[in-house]
C-alpha positions as CSV (number, residue, x, y, z in Angstrom):
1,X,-20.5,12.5,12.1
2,X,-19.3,9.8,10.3
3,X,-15.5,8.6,9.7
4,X,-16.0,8.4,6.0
5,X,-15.9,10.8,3.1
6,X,-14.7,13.8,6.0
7,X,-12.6,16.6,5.9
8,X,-11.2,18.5,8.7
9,X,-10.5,21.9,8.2
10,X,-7.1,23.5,9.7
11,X,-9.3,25.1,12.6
12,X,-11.0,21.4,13.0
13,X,-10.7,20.2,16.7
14,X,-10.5,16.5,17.5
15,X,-12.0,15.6,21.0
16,X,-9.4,14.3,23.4
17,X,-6.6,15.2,20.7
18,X,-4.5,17.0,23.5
19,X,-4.2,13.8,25.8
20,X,-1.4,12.0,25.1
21,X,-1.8,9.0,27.4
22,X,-4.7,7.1,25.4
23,X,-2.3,5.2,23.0
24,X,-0.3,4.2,25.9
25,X,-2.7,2.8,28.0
26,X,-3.7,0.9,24.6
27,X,-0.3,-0.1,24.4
28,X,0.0,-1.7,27.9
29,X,-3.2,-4.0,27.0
30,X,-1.2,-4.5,23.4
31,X,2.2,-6.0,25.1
32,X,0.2,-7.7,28.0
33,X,-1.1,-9.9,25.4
34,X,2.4,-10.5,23.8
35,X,1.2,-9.4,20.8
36,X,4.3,-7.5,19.9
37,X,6.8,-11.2,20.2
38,X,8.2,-11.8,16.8
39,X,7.1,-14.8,14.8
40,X,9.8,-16.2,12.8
41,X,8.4,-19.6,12.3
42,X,5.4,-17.9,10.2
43,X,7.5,-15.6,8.6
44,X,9.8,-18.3,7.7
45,X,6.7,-20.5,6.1
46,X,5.4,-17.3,4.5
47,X,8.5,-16.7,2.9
48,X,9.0,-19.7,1.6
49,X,5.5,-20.6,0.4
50,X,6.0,-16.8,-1.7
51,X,9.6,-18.5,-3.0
52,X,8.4,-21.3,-3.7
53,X,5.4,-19.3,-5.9
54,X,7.8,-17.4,-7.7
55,X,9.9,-20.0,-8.7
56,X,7.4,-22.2,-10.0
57,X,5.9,-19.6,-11.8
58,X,8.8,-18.8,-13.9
59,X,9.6,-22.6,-14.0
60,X,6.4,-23.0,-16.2
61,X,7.3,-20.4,-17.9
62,X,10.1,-21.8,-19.3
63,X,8.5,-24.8,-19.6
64,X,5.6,-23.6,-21.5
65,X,7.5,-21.7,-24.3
66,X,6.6,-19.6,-27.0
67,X,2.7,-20.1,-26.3
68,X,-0.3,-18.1,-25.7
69,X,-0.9,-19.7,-22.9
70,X,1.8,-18.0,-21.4
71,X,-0.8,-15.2,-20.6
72,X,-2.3,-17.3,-17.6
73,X,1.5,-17.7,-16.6
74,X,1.8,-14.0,-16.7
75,X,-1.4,-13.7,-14.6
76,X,-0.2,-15.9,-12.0
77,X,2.8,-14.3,-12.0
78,X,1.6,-10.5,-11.1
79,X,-0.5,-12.0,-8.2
80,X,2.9,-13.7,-6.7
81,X,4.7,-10.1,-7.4
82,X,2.3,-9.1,-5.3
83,X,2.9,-11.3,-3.0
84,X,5.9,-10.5,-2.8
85,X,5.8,-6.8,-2.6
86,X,3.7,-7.8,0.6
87,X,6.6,-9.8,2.4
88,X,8.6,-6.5,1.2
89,X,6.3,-4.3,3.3
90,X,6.8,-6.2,6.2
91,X,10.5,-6.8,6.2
92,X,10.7,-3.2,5.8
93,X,8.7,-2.8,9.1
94,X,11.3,-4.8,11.1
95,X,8.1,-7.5,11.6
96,X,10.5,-10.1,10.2
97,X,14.0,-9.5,11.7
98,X,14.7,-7.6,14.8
99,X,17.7,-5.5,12.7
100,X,17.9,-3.1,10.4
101,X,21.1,-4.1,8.7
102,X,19.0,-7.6,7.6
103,X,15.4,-5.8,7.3
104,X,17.6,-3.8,4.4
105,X,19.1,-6.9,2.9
106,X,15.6,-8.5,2.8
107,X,13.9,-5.5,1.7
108,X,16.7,-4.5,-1.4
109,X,16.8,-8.7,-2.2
110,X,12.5,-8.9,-2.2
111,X,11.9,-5.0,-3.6
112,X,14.4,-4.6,-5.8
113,X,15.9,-8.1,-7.4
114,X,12.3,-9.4,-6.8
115,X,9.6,-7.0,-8.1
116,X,11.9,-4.5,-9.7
117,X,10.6,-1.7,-6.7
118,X,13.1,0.6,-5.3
119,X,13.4,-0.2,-1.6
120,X,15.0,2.9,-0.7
121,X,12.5,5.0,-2.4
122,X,9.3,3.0,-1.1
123,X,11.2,3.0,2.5
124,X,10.9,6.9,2.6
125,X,7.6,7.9,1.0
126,X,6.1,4.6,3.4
127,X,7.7,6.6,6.2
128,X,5.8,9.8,5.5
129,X,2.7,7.9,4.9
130,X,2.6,6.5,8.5
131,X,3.8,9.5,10.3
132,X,0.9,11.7,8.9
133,X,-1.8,9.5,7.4
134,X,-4.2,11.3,4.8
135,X,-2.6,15.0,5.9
136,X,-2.8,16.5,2.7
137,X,0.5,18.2,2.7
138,X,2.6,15.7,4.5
139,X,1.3,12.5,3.0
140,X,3.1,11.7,-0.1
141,X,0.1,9.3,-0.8
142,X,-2.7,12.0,-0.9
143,X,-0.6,14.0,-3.0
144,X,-2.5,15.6,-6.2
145,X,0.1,13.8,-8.5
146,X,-3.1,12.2,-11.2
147,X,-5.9,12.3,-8.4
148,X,-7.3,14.6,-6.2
149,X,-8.2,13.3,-2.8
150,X,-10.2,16.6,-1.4
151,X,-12.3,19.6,-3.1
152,X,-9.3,22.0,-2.1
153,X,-6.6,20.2,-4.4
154,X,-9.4,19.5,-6.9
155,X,-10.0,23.4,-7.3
156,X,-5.9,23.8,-7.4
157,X,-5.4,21.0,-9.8
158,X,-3.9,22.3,-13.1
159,X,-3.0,20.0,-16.4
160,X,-3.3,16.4,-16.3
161,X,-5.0,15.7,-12.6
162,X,-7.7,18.7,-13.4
163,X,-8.6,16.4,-16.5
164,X,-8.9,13.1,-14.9
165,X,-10.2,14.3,-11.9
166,X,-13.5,14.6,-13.4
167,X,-14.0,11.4,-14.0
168,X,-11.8,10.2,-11.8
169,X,-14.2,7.7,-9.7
170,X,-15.0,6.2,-13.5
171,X,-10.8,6.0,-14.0
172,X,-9.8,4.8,-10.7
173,X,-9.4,1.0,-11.5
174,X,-8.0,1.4,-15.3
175,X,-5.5,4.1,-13.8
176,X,-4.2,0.9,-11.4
177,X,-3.3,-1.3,-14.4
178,X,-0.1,1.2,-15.1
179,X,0.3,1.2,-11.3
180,X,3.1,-1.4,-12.0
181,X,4.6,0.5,-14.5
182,X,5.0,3.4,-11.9
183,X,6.4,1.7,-9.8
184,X,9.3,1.2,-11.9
185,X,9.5,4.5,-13.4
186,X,9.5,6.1,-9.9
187,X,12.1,3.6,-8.6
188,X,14.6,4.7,-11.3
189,X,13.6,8.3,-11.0
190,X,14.7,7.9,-6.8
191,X,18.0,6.8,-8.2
192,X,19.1,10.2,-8.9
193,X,18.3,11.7,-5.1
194,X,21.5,12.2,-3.2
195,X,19.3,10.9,-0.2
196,X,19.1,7.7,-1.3
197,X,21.2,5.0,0.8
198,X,23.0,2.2,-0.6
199,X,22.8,3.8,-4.1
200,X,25.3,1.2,-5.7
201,X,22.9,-2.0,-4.6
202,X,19.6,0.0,-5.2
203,X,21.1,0.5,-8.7
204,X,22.7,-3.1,-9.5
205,X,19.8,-5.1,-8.3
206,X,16.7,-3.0,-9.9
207,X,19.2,-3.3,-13.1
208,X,19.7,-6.7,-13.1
209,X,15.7,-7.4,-12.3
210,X,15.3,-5.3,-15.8
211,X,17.9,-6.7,-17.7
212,X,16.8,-10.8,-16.1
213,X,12.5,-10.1,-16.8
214,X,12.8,-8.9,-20.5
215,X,15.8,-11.1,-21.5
216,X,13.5,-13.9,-20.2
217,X,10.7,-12.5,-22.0
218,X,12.2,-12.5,-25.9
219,X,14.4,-15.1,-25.5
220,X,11.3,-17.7,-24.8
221,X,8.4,-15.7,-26.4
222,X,8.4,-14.0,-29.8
223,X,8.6,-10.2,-29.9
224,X,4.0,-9.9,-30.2
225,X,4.0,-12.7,-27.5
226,X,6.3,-10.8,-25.3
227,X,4.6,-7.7,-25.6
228,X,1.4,-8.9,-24.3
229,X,3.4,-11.3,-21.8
230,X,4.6,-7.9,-20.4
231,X,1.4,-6.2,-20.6
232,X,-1.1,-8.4,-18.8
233,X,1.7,-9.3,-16.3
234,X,2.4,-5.4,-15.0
235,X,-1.7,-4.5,-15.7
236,X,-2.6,-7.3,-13.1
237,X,0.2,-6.9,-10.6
238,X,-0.5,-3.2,-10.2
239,X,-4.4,-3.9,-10.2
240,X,-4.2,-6.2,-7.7
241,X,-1.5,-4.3,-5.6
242,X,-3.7,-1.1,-6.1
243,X,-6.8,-2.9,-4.8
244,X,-4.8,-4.0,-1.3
245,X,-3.9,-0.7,-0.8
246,X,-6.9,1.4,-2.0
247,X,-9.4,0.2,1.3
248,X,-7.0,1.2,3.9
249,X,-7.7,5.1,3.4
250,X,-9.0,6.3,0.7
251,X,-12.2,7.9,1.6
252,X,-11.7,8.7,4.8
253,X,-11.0,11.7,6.8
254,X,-8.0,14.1,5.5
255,X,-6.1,16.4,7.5
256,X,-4.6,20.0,6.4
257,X,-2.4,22.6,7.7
258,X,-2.5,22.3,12.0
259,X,-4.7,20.0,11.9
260,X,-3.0,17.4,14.1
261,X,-4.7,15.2,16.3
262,X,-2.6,13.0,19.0
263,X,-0.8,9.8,17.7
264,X,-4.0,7.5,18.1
265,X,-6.6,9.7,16.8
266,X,-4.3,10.4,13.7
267,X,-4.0,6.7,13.1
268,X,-7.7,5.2,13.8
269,X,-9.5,8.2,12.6
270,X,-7.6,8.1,8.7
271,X,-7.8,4.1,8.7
272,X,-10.6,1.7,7.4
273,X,-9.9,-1.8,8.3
274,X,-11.8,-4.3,5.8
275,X,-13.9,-7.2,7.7
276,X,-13.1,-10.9,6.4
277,X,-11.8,-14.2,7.2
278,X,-8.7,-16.3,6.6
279,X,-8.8,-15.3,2.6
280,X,-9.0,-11.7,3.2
281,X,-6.3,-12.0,5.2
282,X,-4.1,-13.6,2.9
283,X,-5.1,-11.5,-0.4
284,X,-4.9,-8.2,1.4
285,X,-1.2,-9.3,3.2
286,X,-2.9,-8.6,6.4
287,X,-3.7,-4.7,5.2
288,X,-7.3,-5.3,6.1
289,X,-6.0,-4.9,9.9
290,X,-5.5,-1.1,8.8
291,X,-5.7,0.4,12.2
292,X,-3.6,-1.9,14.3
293,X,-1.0,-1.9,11.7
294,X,-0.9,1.8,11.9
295,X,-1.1,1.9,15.6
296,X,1.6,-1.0,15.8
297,X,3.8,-1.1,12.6
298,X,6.1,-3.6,13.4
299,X,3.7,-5.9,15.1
300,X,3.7,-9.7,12.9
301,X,1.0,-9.9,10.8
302,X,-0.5,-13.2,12.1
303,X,-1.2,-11.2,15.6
304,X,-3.4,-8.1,14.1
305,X,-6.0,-9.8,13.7
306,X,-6.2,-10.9,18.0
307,X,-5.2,-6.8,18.4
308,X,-7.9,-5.6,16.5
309,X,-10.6,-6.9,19.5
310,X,-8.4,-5.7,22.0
311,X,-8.2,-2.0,19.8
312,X,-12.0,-2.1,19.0
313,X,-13.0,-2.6,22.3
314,X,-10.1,0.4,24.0
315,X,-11.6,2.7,21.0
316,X,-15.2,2.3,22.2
317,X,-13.9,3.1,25.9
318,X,-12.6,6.3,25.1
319,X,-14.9,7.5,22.1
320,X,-13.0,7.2,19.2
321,X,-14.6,6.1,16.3
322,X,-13.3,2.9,14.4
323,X,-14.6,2.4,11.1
324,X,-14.5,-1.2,9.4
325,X,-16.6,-2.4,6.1
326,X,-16.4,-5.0,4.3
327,X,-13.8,-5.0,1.1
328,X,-16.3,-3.9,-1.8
329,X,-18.3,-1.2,0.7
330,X,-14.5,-0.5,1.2
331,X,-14.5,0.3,-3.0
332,X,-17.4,1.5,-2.9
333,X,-16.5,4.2,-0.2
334,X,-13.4,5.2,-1.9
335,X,-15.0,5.7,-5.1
336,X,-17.7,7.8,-3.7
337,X,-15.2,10.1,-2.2
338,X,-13.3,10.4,-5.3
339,X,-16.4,11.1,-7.4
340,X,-17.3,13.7,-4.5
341,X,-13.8,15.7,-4.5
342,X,-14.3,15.8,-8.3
343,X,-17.3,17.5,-8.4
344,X,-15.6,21.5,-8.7
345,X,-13.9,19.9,-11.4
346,X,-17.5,18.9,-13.5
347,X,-19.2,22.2,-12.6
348,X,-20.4,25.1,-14.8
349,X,-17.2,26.9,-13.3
350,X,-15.0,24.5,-14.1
């Protein structure tokens, strides 16, 4: 059996899912090698290398003026947003400071004020995501919100996700260009849970991103230029974030009901990790390590990729299968495995 395009059923029994010892004796081999030890001189280059991006990029901006050329500004821009989401995700995993009081300054100063992404929303749907990877009911990203990620919620699906999940494999990468205008919608929509902490800051800083990004926009730009300036800018930002994210599980085993395997299985068995060099790193934020980030959230990104031999190697001891491609198989196995889930959805039946 494979680790790709695999579903287990709520009866579906995971060899070695009742020992509960594997992940430490992983974990001793993890802090022998200090892999755990914060790095705050990379985090503080990182961070100011992303700044630094940012600044300039609205510096030319400026400087450009009302131009068509402002497109390629907007371009560049969305890939530093990205960027910046990415530092986001790791502040929020306590890989940059050892508090939570700062990791929530940093995260409400980077998600919010930054990229215009509710912190406090993204905090606790993230949460969920890494307590029960790909479990169809407890995973807020395998929910059947647009897609359907297994033939069960394909043959549920109702209204708009019963539409596009017929051709939902062709849709995939157009659906990410309003990824960045989810984002946004979803942020504001958190506002109104009485769950949400620091509601006041959450608030003010995701208003004054809106109020800072379109002032800029039709003050320099006329209102056509703007437009388009907006446009290209959120199509490519959520592309691109879309595209980090989509390799890490998509395609790959889901879980329903009881189906519960111990912490390691649940982690390595739902994860792809997305073979590369230095660039991959740096483009995917370090997401291509997909299984040791799982296994280890708040373990600096710089030391995932010396923890993947040392998790490879520990998951070939004990049986476990550990799946790694490289980034377009990675597309190419997520897209399979939507056009697969689809199918009830394109037959005479349906």
């Amino acid at each position: 059996m494979t680790t790709t395009s695999v579903e287990f059923s709520r009866s579906a029994a995971v060899p070695g899912a009742a020992s509960g010892s594997d992940f430490a004796g992983l974990s001793r081999r993890i802090v022998a090698a200090g892999l755990l030890r914060r790095r705050p001189g990379y985090y503080a280059v990182r961070i100011a290398l992303v700044t630094m991006a940012f600044a300039g990029g609205w510096v030319a901006f400026f400087a450009l003026g009302d131009s068509w050329w402002q497109l390629a500004v907007a371009a560049f821009l969305a890939l530093v947003f990205a960027q910046v989401a990415l530092v986001t995700h790791d502040v929020a995993h306590r890989q940059v400071f050892r508090g939570r009081r700062p990791s929530e300054i940093g995260g409400l100063l980077f998600g919010n004020l930054g990229v215009g992404m509710s912190y406090g929303w993204w905090m606790n749907k993230h949460t969920r995501h890494h307590a029960n990877p790909n479990h169809e009911e407890l995973d807020p990203d395998v929910a059947p919100d647009i897609l359907v990620w297994s033939r069960d919620q394909a043959r549920a699906a109702t209204g708009l996700p019963r539409f596009i999940g017929r051709y939902q494999a062709q849709l995939f990468f157009p659906l990410l260009t309003l990824e960045g205008f989810n984002l946004r919608v979803a942020s504001i929509r958190a506002l109104r849970s009485p769950t949400m902490k620091h509601w006041g800051s959450e608030a003010a800083l995701l208003l004054t991103h809106i109020v800072l990004y379109l002032t800029a926009l039709f003050l320099v730009l006329s209102p056509g230029k703007a437009i388009a300036f907006l446009l290209v800018h959120q199509a490519v930002f959520g592309v691109y974030l879309g595209c980090t994210f989509a390799p890490n599980h998509k395609g790959m085993p889901t879980l329903t009901g009881g189906a519960r395997p111990d912490f390691l299985r649940r982690q390595v068995l739902t994860s792809r990790n997305v073979r590369g060099g230095v660039l991959t790193d740096l483009l995917l934020g370090g997401l291509n390590y997909q299984i040791e980030h799982h296994l280890f959230p708040s373990m600096p990104t710089p030391h995932l990729r010396r923890a993947q031999v040392i998790v490879r190697a520990y998951c070939a001891e004990i049986g476990v299968p550990y799946h790694e491609t490289g980034l377009v198989r990675s597309y190419a196995e997520a897209l399979r495995h939507l056009r697969r889930v689809g199918e009830p959805l394109r037959g005479p039946r349906a």
